[in-house]
C-alpha positions as CSV (number, residue, x, y, z in Angstrom):
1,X,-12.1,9.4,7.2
2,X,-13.2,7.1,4.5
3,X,-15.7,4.5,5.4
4,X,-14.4,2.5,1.8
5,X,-11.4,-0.3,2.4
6,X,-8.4,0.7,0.3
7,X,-7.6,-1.1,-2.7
8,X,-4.3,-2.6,-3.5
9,X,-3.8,-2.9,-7.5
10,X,-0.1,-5.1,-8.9
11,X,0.1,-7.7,-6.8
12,X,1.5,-11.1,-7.6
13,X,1.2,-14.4,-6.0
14,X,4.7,-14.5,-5.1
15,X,8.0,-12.5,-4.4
16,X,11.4,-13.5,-4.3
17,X,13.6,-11.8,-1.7
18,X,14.7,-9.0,-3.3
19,X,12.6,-8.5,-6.0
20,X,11.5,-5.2,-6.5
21,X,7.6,-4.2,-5.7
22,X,5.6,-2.4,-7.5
23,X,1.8,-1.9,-6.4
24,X,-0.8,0.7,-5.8
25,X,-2.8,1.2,-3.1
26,X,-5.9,3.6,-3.4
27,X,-8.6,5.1,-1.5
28,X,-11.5,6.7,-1.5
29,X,-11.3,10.4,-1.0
30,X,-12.0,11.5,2.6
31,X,-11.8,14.8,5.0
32,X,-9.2,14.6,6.6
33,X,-6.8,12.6,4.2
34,X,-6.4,9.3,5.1
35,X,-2.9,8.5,5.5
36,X,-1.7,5.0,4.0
37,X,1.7,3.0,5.0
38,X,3.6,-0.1,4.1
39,X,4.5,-3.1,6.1
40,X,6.4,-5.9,5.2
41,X,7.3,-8.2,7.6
42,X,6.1,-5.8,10.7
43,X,8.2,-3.4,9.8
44,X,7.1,0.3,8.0
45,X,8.6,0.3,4.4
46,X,9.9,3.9,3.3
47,X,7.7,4.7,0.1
48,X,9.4,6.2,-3.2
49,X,7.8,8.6,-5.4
């Protein structure tokens, strides 16, 4: 695992509801991967590629 914090790139001071979000979150590289979600509100956001 990666001893680094991720790093979350695009943010903006505020949303609307539902504007649509676009950000980046990166990390360092690590053995095994590490394995990054979404949560908005306490619940796990489905990520599109």
């Amino acid at each position: 695992k990666s001893s680094s914090k991720p790093m979350i790139l695009g943010t903006k001071a505020y949303y609307a509801p539902g504007d649509l979000v676009n950000v980046t979150c990166m990390s360092a590289p690590s053995r095994p991967a590490d394995i990054l979600k979404w949560w908005i509100n306490g619940e796990e956001v489905q990520v599109m590629m």
